[in-house]
N, C-alpha and C positions, 0 to 999 in steps of 0.2 A: 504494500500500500504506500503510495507517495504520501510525501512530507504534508503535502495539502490536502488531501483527502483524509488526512489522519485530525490534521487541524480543523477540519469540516465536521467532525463523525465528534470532538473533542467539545466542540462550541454546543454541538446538538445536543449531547448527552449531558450537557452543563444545564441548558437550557432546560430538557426534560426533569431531570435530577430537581431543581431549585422548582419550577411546576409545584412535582409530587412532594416535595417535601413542604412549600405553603400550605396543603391540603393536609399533608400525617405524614410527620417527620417522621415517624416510626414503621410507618408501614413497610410488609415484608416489599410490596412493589415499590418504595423510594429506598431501601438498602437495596436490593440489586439494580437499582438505576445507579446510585453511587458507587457499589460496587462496579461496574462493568466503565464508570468514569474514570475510576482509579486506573483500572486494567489498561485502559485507553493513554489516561495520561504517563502512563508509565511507560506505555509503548514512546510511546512523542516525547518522552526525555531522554530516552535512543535515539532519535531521528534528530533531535533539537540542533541546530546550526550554529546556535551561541550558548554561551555559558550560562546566559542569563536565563533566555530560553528554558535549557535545561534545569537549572533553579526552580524558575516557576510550574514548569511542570514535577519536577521530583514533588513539590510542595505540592502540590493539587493532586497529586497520586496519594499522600498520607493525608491529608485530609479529608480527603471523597472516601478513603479506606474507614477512616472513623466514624464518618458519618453512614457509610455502613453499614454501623457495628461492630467490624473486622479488626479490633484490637491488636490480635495478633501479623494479621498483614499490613498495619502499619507500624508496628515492631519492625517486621522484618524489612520493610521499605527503608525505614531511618538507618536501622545495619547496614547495609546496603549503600548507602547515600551517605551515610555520614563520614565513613574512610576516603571518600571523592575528593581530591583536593581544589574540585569547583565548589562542593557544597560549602557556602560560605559559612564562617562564623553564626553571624545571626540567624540562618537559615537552620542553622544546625540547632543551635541554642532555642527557638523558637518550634520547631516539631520536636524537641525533645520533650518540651512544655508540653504540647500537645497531646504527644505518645501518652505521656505523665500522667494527664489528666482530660479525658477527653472530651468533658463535658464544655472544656474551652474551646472547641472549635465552631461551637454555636455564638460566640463570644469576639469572636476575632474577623479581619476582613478576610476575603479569597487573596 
């Protein structure tokens, strides 16, 4: 899948996701719309062209993971990301918070 069709399929699923979640943050249909967000954006922080790019998307991969539900897959996202030597400082320090406590990702912007 190109870089832009992935950023198409990225926007939508953002789109859908924030939908279902105004209606019932909880429901099993807005965690697997977030799940399948993370999946996505974690694809696109492979493909990312910049560093920042990849930043923003590593970060919207462990957040969509949380919102979720999937505690554990965004553990494993921040392992994963945190040894990167793009994943900035505050980026790092910031989904650690997140990982930590997840009830702050209702709390914080995208």
């Amino acid at each position: 899948m190109s870089k832009q069709d992935l950023n198409t399929k990225v926007t939508e699923a953002i789109l859908k996701a924030e939908a279902l979640e105004a209606k019932d943050a909880r429901s099993p249909e807005t965690r697997s719309a977030f799940n399948n967000l993370s999946i996505l954006e974690q694809q696109l922080a492979k493909q990312a062209g910049t560093t920042e790019e990849r930043n923003i998307a590593r970060r919207g991969s462990i957040r969509a993971a949380l919102k979720a539900g999937d505690i554990e897959r965004a553990r494993q996202l921040l392992y994963l990301y945190e040894d990167s030597p793009e994943f900035d400082a505050r980026s790092n320090k910031e989904m650690r918070a997140l990982v930590g406590n997840p009830s702050l990702v209702y709390a914080t912007a995208r």
